[in-house]
Structures are given as structure tokens and as C-alpha cells.
C-alpha positions in Angstrom: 0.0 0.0 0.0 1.2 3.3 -1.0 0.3 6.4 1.6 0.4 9.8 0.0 0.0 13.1 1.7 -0.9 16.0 0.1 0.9 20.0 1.3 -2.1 20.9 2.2 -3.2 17.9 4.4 0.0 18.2 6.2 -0.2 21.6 6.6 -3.8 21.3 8.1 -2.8 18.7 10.6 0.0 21.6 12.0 -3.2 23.6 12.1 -5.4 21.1 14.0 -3.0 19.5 16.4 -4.9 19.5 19.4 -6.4 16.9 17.7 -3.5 15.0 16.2 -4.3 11.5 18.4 -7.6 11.1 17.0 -6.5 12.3 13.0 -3.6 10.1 13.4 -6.2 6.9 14.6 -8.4 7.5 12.1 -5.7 7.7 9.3 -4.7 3.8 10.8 -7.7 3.1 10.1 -8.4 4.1 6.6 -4.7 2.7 5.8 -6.4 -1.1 7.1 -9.5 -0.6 5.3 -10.0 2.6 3.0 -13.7 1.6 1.9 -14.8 0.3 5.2 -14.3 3.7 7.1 -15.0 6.2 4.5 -17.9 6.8 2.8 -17.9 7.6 -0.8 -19.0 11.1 -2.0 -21.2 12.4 -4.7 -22.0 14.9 -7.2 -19.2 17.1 -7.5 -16.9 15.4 -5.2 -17.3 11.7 -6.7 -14.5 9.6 -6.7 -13.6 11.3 -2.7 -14.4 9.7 -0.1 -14.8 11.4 3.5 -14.1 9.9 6.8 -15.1 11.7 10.3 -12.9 12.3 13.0 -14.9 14.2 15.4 -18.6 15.8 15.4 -18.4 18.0 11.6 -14.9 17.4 11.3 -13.5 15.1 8.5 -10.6 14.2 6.5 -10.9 13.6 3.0 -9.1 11.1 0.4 -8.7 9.4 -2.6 -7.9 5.0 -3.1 -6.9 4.7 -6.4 -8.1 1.6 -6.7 -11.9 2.4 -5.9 -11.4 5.5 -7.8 -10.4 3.4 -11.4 -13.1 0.9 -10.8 -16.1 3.3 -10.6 -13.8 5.0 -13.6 -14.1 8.0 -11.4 -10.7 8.8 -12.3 -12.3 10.6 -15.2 -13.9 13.1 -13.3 -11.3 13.4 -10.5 -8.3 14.2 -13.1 -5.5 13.5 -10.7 -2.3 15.0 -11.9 -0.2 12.0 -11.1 -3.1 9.3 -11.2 -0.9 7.6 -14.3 1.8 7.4 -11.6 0.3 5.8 -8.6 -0.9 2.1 -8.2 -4.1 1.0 -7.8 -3.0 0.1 -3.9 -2.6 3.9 -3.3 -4.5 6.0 -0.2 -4.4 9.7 -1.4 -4.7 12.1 2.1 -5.9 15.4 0.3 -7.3 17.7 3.6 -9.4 17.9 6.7 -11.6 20.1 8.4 -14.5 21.1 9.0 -17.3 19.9 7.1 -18.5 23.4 5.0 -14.3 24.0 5.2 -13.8 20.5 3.8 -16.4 20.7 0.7 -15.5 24.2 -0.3 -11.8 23.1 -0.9 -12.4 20.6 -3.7 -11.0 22.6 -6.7 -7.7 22.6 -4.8 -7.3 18.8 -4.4 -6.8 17.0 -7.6 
């Protein structure tokens, strides 16, 4: 499995690192099982998926592999999707939840 952290989702855990514990538990977790503790987003944001941390606060990423199967990769337009393998956990940001969704344009 390939991990990949993106500037601005390491910069954003300087910001929120009060709650570095719990962002760091639920990164474990997506690492173990990205599909089983995210949930896949829609509309605009297909091809994300979003995983909460606390109450309206989520972090938000990409797995390649789910990503090429739903051949949401077409929408999504990664800049380096032709170099990352299908095994590949892309950590794009967290925040809050309005923070989070206004952000997208920024991610791929």
C-alpha cells in the first residue's frame, strides 16, 4: 500500500493539532481498510471519499483503486493518477465539514 499526503493535508494537521491523536487513529484506520471507514461522496466530489474524526470534522481522500473501478478517475483528473498504483491511499485535507467541501477545486 502506497500512503500519499498531500501539502495541504500536512499543513492542516500543523493547524489542528490538538487533535493529532484522534486524526492520526483514524488515518490507521483508513490505511487497514480505506472503503470500510470512508464513505464515498457524490455529485461534485465523486471519486472522494470522506471519513469523520470528530462531530463535523472530516478528513478527506482518494484510493486509487476504488477510484479506477467506478472509472471516477475521469472526473477526478489527478495529476499524477498515471503514476500511482491501484493500492494507493491519497490524504488530500481535513476540516470542518462546509471548510472540507468548499476546498475541492484545490485537491486534484
Amino acid at each position: 500500500m502506497e500512503i500519499l499526503f498531500s501539502d495541504v493535508f500536512v499543513k492542516s494537521l500543523k493547524k489542528y493539532a490538538s487533535i493529532k491523536k484522534d486524526i492520526q487513529k483514524k488515518v490507521d484506520m483508513i490505511i487497514e481498510n480505506p472503503v470500510a471507514f470512508g464513505e464515498p461522496l457524490k455529485g461534485n466530489f465523486r471519486g472522494f471519499y470522506s471519513c469523520p474524526v470528530k462531530k463535523n470534522f472530516l478528513i478527506i481522500y482518494l484510493y486509487c483503486r476504488a477510484c479506477r473501478s467506478k472509472r471516477d478517475d475521469k472526473v477526478v483528473l489527478c495529476h499524477d493518477c498515471h503514476k500511482c498504483k491501484d493500492e494507493t491511499i491519497k490524504f488530500v485535507d481535513m476540516g470542518s465539514h462546509d471548510y472540507a467541501y468548499k476546498k475541492k477545486s484545490y485537491w486534484s
